[in-house]
Residue, then its C-alpha position, 0 to 999 in steps of 0.5 A: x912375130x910371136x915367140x910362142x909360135x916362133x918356137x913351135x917345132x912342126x912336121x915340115x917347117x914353116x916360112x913365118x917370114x914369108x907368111x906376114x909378108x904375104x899378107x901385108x902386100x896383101x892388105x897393102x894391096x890398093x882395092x884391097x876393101x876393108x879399110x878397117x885392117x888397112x888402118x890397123x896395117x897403117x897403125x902397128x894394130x895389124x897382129x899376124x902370127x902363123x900356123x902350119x895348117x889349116x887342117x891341123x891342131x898342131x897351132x891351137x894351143x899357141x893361137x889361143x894363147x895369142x887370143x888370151x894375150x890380144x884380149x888382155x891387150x884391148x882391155x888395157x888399150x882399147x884405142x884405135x882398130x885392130x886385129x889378130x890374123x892367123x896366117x896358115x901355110x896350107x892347104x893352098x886348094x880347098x875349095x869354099x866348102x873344104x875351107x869352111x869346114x876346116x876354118x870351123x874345126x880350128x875355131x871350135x878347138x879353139x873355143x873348146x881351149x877358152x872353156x877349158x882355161x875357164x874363160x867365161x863367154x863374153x856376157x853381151x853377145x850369144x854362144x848360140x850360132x843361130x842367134x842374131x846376136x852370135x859371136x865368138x869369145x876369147x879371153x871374155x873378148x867377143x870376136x867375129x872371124x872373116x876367113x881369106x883363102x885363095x880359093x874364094x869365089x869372092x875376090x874381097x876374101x881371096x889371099x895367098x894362104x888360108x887366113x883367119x882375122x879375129x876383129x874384137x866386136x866390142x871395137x866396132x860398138x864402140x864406132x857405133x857410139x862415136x857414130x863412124x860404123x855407118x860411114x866404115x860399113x858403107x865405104x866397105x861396102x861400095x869398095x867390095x862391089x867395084x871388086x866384084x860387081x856386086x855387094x857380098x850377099x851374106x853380110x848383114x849388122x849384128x842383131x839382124x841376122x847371126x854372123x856365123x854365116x859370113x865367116x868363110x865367105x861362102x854363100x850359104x843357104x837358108x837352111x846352113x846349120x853352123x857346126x859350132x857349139x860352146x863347151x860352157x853349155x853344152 
């Protein structure tokens, strides 16, 4: 566990141990679909740090450190699949809209924290929410989130506590180069509609459509607006 967040004092203490057990078993768990974070699990490259609350900034200062220091990690290792997984103690009963609106607090704080450090957005994908060719940056690093929370109409997005994955889009590019994306996709894909009986109908590739409207895992609208923007253009 990071010490960072180890030795964050909080309002009501939290079981950083239980937290990462949590989601391990979770991950572990045999229909679990993304086989992407069951070979991070696998290989030591799952990162799972902890916050008090998903509706609290108290953990930002922390987590965006931890994003500084994951992005420093690729750019000297770039091998191999990985993510960073903030696990919240609560709340445990937001619906899909409170979570949504919660998830996108905690990410605009963060980005919010990236522009103030000085951190430039990543160069190869857009700050724009709307663009097709959206992501997240930290550290220079580009990201794309999927947020777990155990109120989740889908069953591939459901976990104990609310969760936010940060997965380093550049990782998947470089599956595209080597040819595996496609076949990763599909065995993804195949696993999450013998989970729910159907295949989750806000995913799309980069470029087709923007990404921001699979973060929360609700099924949004065509006229959803992303409350997002980066502080560097505004």
């Amino acid at each position: 566990m990071p010490e960072a967040l180890k030795t964050t004092g909080r309002p009501d203490g939290v079981d950083h141990a239980k937290l990462e057990r949590s989601l391990r078993a979770h991950v572990s768990q045999h229909d679990f679909p993304c086989v992407g974070a069951k070979s991070a699990l696998a290989t030591g490259k799952l990162n799972i740090v902890t916050g008090w609350s998903l509706t609290s900034a108290w953990d930002d200062v922390a987590i965006h450190h931890q994003l500084l220091d994951w992005s420093q990690q690729y750019l000297r290792d770039p091998g191999g699949l990985r993510s960073l997984a903030v696990v919240f103690s609560g709340p445990v009963d937001l619906d899909e809209a409170a979570f949504e609106k919660a998830m996108w607090e905690r990410l605009q704080s963060l980005t919010d924290k990236d522009g103030w450090r000085g951190q430039p957005y990543n160069p190869d994908v857009s700050s724009d929410p709307g663009d097709p060719h959206f992501s997240l940056s930290f550290g220079t690093q580009a990201y794309f989130v999927v947020g777990l929370h155990p109120n989740a109409s889908r069953q591939a997005r459901r976990a104990p506590y609310p969760t936010l994955v940060f997965n380093l889009h550049d990782q998947f590019e470089r599956l595209r180069e080597e040819q595996k994306y496609e076949r990763m996709r599909k065995t993804i894909l195949k696993r999450d509609e013998q989970l729910d009986g159907s295949i989750n109908p806000m995913l799309a590739r980069h470029g087709e459509a923007s990404e921001a409207r699979q973060y929360s895992g609700r099924k949004v609208d065509a006229d959803w607006q992303c409350p997002f923007s980066d502080p560097r253009t505004r």
